[in-house]
mmCIF file as Biopython writes it, N, C-alpha, C and O atoms, coordinates in Angstrom:
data_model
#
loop_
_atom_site.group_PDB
_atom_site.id
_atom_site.type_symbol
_atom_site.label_atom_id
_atom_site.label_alt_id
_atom_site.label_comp_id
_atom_site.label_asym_id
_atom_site.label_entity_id
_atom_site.label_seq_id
_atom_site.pdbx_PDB_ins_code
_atom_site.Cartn_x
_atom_site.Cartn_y
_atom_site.Cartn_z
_atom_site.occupancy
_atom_site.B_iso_or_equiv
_atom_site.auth_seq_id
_atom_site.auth_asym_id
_atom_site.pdbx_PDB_model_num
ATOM 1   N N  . UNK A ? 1  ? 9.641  -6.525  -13.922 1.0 0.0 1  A 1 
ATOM 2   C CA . UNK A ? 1  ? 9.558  -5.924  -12.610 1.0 0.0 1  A 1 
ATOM 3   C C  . UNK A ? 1  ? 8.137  -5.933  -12.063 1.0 0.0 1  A 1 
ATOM 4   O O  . UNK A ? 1  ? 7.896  -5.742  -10.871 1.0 0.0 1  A 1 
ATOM 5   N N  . UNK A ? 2  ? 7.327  -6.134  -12.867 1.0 0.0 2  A 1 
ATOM 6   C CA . UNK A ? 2  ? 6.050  -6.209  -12.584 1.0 0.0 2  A 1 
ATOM 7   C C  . UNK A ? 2  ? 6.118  -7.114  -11.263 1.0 0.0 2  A 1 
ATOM 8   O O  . UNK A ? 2  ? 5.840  -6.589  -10.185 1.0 0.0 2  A 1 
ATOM 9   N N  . UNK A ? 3  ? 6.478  -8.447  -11.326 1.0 0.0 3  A 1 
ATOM 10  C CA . UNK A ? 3  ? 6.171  -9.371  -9.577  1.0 0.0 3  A 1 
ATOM 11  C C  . UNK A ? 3  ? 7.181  -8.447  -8.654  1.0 0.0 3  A 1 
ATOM 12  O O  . UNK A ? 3  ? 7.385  -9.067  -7.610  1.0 0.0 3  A 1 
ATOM 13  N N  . UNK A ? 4  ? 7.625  -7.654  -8.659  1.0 0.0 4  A 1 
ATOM 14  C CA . UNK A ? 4  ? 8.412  -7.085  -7.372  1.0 0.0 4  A 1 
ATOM 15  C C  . UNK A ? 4  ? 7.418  -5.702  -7.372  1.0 0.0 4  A 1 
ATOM 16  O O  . UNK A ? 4  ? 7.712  -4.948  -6.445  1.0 0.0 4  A 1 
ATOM 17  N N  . UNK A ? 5  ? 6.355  -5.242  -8.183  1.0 0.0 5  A 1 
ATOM 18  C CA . UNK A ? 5  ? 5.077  -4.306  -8.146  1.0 0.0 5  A 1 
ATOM 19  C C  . UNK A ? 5  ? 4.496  -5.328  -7.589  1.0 0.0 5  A 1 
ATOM 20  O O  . UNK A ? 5  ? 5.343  -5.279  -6.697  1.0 0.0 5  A 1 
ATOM 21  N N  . UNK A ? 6  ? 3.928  -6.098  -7.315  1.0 0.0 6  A 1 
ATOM 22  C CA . UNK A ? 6  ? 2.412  -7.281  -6.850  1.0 0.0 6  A 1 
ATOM 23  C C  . UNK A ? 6  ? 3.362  -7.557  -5.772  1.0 0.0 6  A 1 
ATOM 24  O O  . UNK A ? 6  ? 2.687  -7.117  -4.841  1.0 0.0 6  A 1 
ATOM 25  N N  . UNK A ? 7  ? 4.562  -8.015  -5.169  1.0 0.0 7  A 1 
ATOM 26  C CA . UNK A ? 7  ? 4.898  -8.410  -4.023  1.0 0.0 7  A 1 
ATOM 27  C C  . UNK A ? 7  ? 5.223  -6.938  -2.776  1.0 0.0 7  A 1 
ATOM 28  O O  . UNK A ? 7  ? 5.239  -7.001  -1.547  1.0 0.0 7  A 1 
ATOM 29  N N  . UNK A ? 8  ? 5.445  -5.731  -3.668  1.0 0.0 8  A 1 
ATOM 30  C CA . UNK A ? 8  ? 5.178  -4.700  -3.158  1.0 0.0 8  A 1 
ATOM 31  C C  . UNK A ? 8  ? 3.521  -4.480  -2.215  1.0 0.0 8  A 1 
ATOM 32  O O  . UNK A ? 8  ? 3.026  -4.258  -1.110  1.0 0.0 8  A 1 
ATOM 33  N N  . UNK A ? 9  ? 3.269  -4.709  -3.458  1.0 0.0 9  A 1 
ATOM 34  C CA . UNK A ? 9  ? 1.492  -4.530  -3.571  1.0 0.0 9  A 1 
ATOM 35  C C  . UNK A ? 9  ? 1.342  -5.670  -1.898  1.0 0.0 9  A 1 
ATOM 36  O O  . UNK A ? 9  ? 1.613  -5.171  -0.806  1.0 0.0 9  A 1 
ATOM 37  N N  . UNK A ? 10 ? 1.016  -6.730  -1.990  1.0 0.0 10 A 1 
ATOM 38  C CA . UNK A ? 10 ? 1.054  -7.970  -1.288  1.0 0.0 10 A 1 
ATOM 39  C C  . UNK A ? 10 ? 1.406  -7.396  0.281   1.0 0.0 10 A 1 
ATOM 40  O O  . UNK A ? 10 ? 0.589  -7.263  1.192   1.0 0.0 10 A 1 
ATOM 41  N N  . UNK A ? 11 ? 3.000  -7.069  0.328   1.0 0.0 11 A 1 
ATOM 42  C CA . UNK A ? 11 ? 3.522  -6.841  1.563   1.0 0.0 11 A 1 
ATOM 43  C C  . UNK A ? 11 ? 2.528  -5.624  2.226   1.0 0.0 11 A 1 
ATOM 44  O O  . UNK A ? 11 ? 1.748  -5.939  3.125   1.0 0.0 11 A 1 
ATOM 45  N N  . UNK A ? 12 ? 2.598  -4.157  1.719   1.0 0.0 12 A 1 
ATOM 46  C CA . UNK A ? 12 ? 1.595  -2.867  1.856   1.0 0.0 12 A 1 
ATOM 47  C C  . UNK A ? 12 ? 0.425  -3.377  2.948   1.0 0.0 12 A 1 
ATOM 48  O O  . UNK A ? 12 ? 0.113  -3.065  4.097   1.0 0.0 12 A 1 
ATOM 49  N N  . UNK A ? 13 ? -0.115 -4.479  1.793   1.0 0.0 13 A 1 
ATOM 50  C CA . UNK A ? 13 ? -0.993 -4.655  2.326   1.0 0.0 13 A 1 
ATOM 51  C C  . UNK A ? 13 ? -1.717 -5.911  3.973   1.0 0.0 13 A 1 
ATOM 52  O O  . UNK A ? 13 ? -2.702 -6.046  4.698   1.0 0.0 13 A 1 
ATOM 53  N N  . UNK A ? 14 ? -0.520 -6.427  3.747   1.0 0.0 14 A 1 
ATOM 54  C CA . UNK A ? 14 ? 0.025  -7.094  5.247   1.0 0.0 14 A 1 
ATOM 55  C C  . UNK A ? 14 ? -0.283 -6.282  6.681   1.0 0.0 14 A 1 
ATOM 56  O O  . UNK A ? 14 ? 0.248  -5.191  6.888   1.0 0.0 14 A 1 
ATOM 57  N N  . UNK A ? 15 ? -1.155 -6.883  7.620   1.0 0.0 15 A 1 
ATOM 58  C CA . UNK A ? 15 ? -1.734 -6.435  8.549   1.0 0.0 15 A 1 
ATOM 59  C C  . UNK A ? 15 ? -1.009 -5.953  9.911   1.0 0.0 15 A 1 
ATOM 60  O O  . UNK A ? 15 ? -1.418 -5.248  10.834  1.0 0.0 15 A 1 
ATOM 61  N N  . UNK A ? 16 ? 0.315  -6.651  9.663   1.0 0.0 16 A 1 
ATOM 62  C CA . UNK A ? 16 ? 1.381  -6.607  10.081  1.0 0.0 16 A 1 
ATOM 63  C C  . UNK A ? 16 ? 3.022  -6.931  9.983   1.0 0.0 16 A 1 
ATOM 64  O O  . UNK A ? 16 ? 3.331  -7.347  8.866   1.0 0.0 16 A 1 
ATOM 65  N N  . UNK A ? 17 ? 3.636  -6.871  10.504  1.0 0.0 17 A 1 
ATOM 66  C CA . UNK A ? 17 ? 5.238  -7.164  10.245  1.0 0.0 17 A 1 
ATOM 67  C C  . UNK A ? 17 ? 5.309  -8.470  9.980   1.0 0.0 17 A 1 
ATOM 68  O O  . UNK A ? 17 ? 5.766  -8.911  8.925   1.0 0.0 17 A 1 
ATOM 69  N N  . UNK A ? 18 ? 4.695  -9.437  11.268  1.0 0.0 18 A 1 
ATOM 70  C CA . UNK A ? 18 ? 4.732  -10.859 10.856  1.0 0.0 18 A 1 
ATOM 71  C C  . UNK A ? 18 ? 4.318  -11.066 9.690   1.0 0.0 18 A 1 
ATOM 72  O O  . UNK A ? 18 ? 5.200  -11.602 9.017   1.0 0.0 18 A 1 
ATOM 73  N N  . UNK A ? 19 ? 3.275  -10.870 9.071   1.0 0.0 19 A 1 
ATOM 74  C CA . UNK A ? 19 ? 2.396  -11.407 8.439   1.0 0.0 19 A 1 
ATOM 75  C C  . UNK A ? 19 ? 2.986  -10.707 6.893   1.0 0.0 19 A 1 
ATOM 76  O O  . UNK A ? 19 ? 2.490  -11.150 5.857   1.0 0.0 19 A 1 
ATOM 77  N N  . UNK A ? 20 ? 4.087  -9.578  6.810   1.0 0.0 20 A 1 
ATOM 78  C CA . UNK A ? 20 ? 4.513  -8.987  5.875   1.0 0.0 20 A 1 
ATOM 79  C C  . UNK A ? 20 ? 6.290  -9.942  5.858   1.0 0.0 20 A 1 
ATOM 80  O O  . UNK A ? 20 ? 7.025  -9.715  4.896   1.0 0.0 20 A 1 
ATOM 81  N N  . UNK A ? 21 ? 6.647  -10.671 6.679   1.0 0.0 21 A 1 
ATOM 82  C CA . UNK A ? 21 ? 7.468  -11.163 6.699   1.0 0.0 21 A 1 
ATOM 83  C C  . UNK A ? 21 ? 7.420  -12.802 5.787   1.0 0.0 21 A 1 
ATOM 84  O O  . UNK A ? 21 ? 8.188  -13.284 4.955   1.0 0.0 21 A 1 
ATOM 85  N N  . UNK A ? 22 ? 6.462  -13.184 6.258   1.0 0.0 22 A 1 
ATOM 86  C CA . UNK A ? 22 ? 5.784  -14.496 5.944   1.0 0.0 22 A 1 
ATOM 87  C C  . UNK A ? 22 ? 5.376  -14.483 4.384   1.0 0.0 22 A 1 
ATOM 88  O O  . UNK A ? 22 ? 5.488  -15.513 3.718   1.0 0.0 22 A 1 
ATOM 89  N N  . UNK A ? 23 ? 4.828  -13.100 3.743   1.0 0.0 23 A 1 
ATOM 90  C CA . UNK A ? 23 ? 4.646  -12.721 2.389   1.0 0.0 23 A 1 
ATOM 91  C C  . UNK A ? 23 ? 6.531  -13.048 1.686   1.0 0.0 23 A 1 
ATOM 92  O O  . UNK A ? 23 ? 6.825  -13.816 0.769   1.0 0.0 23 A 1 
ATOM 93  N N  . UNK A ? 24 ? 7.248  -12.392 2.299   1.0 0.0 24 A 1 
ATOM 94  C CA . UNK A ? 24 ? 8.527  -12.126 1.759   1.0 0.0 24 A 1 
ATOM 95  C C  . UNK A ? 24 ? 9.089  -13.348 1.630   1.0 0.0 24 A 1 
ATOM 96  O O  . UNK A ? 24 ? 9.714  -13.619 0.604   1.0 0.0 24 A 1 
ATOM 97  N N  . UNK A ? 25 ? 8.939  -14.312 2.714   1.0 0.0 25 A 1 
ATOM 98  C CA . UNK A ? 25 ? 9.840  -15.427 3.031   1.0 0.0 25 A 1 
ATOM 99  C C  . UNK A ? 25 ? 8.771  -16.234 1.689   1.0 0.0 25 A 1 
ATOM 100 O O  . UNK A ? 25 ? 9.348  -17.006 0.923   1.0 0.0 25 A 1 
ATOM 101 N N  . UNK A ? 26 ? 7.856  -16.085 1.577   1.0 0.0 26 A 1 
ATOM 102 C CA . UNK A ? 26 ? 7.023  -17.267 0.846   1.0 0.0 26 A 1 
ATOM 103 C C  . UNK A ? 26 ? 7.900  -16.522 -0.656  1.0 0.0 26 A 1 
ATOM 104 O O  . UNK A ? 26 ? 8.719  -17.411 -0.892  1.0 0.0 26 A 1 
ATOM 105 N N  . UNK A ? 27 ? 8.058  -15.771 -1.382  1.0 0.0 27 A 1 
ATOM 106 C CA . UNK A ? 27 ? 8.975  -15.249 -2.157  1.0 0.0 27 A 1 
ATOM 107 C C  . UNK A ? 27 ? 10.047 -15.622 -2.646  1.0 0.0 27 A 1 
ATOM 108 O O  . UNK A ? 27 ? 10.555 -15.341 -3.732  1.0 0.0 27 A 1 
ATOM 109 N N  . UNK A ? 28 ? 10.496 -16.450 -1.595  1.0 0.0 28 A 1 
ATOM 110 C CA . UNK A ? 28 ? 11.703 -16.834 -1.723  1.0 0.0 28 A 1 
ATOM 111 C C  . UNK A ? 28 ? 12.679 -16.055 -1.181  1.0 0.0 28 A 1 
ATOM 112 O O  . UNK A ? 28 ? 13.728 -16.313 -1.771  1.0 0.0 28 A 1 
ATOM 113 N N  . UNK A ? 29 ? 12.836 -15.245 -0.361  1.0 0.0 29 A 1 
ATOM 114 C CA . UNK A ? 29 ? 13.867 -14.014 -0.133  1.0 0.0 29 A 1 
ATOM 115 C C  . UNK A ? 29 ? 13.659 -13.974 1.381   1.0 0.0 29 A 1 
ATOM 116 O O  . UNK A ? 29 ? 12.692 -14.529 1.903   1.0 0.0 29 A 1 
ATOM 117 N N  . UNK A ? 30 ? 14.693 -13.229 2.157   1.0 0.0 30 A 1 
ATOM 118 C CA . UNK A ? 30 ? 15.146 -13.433 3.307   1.0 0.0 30 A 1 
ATOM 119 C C  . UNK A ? 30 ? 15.346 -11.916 3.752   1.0 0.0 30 A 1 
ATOM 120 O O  . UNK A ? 30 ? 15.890 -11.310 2.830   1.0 0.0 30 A 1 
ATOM 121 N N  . UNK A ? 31 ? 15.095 -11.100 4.840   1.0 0.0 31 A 1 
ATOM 122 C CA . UNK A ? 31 ? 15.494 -10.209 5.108   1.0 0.0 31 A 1 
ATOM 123 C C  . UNK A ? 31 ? 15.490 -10.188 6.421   1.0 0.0 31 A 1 
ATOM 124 O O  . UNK A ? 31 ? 15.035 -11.038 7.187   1.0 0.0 31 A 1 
ATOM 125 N N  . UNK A ? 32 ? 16.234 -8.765  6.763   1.0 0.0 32 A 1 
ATOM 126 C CA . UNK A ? 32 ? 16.942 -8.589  8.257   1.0 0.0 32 A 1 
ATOM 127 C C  . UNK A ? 32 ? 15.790 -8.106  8.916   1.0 0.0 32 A 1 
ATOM 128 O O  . UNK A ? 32 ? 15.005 -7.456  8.225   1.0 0.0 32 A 1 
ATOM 129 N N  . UNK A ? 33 ? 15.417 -8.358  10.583  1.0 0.0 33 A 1 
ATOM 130 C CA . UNK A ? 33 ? 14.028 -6.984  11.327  1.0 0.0 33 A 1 
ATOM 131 C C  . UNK A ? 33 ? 15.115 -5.510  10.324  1.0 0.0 33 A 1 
ATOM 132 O O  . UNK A ? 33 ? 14.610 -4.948  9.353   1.0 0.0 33 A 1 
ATOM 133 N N  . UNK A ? 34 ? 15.856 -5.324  10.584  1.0 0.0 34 A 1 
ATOM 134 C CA . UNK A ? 34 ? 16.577 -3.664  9.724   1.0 0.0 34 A 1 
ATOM 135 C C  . UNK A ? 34 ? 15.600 -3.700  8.429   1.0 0.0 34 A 1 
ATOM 136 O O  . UNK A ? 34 ? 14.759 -2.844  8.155   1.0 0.0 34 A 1 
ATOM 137 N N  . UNK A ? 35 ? 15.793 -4.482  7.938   1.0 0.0 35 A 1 
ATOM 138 C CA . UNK A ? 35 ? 15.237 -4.395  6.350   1.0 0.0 35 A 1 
ATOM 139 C C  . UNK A ? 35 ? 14.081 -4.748  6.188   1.0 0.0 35 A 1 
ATOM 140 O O  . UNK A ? 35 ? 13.628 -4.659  5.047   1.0 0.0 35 A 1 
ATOM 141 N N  . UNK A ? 36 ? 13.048 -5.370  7.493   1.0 0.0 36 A 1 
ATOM 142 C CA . UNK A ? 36 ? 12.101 -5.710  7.363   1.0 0.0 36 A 1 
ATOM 143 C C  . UNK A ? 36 ? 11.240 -4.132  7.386   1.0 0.0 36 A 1 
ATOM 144 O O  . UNK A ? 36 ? 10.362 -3.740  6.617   1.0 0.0 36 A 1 
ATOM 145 N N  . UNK A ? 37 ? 12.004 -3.282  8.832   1.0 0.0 37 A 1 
ATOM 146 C CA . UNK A ? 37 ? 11.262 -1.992  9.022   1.0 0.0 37 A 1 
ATOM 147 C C  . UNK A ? 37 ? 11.426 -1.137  7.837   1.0 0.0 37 A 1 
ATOM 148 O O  . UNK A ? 37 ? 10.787 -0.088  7.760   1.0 0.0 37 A 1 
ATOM 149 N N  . UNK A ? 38 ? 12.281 -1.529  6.853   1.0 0.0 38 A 1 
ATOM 150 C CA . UNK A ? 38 ? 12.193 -0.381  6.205   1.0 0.0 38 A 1 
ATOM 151 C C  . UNK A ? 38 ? 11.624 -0.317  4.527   1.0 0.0 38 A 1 
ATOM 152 O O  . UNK A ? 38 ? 11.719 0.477   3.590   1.0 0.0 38 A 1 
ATOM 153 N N  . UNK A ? 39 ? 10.989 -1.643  4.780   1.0 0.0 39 A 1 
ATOM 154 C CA . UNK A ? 39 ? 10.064 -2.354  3.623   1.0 0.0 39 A 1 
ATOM 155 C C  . UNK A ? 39 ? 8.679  -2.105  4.226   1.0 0.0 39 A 1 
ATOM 156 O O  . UNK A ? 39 ? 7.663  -1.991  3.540   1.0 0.0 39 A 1 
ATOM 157 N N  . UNK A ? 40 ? 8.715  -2.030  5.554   1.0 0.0 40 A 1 
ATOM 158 C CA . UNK A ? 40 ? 7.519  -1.914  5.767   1.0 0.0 40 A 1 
ATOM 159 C C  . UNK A ? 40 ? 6.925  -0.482  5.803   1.0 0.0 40 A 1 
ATOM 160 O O  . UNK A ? 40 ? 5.707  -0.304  5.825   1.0 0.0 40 A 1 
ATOM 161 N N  . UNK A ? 41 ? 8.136  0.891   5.812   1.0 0.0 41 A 1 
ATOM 162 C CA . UNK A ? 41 ? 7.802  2.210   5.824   1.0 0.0 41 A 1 
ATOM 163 C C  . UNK A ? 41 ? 8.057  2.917   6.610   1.0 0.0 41 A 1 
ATOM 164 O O  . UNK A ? 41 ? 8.022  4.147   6.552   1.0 0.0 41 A 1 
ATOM 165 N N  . UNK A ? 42 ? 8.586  1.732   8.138   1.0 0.0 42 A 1 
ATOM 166 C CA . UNK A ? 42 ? 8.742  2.558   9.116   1.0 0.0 42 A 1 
ATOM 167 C C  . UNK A ? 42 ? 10.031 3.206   9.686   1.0 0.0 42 A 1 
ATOM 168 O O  . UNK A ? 42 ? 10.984 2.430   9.625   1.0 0.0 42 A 1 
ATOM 169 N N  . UNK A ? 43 ? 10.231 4.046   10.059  1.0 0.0 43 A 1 
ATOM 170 C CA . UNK A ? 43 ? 11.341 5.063   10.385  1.0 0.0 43 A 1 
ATOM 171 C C  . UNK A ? 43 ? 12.146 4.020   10.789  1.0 0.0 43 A 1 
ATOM 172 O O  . UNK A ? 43 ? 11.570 3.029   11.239  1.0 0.0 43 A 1 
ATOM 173 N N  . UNK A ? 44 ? 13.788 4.020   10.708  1.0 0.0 44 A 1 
ATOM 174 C CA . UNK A ? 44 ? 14.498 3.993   11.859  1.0 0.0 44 A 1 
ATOM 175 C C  . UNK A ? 44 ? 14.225 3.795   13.183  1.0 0.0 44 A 1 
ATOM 176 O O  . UNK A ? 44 ? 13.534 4.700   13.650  1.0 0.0 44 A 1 
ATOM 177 N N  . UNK A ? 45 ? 14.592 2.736   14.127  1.0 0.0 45 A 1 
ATOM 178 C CA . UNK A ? 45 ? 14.224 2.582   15.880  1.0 0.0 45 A 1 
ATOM 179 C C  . UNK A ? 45 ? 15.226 3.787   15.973  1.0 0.0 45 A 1 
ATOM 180 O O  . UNK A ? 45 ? 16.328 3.777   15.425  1.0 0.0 45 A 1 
ATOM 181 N N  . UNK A ? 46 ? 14.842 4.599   16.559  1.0 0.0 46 A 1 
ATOM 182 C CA . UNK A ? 46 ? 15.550 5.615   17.566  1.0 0.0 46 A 1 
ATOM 183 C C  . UNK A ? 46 ? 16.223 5.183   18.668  1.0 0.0 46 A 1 
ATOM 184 O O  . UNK A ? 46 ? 15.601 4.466   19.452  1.0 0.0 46 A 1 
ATOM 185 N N  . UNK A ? 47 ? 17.403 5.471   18.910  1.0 0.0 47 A 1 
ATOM 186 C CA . UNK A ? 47 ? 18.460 4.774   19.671  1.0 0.0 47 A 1 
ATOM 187 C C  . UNK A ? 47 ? 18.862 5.535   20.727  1.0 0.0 47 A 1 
ATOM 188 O O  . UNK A ? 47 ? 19.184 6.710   20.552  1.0 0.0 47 A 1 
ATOM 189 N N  . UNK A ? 48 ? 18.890 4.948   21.952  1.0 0.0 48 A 1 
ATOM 190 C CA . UNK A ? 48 ? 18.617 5.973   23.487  1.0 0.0 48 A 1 
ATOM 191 C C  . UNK A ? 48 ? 20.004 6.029   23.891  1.0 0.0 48 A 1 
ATOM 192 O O  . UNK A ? 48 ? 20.140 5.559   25.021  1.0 0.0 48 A 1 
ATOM 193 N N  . UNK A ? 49 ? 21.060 6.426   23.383  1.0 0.0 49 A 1 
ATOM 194 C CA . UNK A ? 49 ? 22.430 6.294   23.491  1.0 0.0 49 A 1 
ATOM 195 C C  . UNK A ? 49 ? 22.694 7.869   24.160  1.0 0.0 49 A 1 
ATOM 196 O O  . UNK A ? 49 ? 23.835 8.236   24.443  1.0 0.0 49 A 1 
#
């Protein structure tokens, strides 16, 4: 589990979403904007319904 600690590590430290996306995809792995925000830490989009 250690490389999913260092790709943790890696993403954290990504300056942004793109640039934390581009970490993931180089990984080999694929995720949703849903799963991107919530790798990255950030809340839920709040929904104006």
């Amino acid at each position: 589990m250690k490389l999913l600690g260092e790709l943790k590590d890696k993403v954290e430290k990504a300056e942004n979403q793109e640039e934390a996306k581009k970490i993931i995809e180089e990984a080999g792995m694929e995720l949703t904007d849903e799963e991107m925000d919530q790798v990255a830490g950030g809340a839920p989009r709040p929904t104006l319904d």
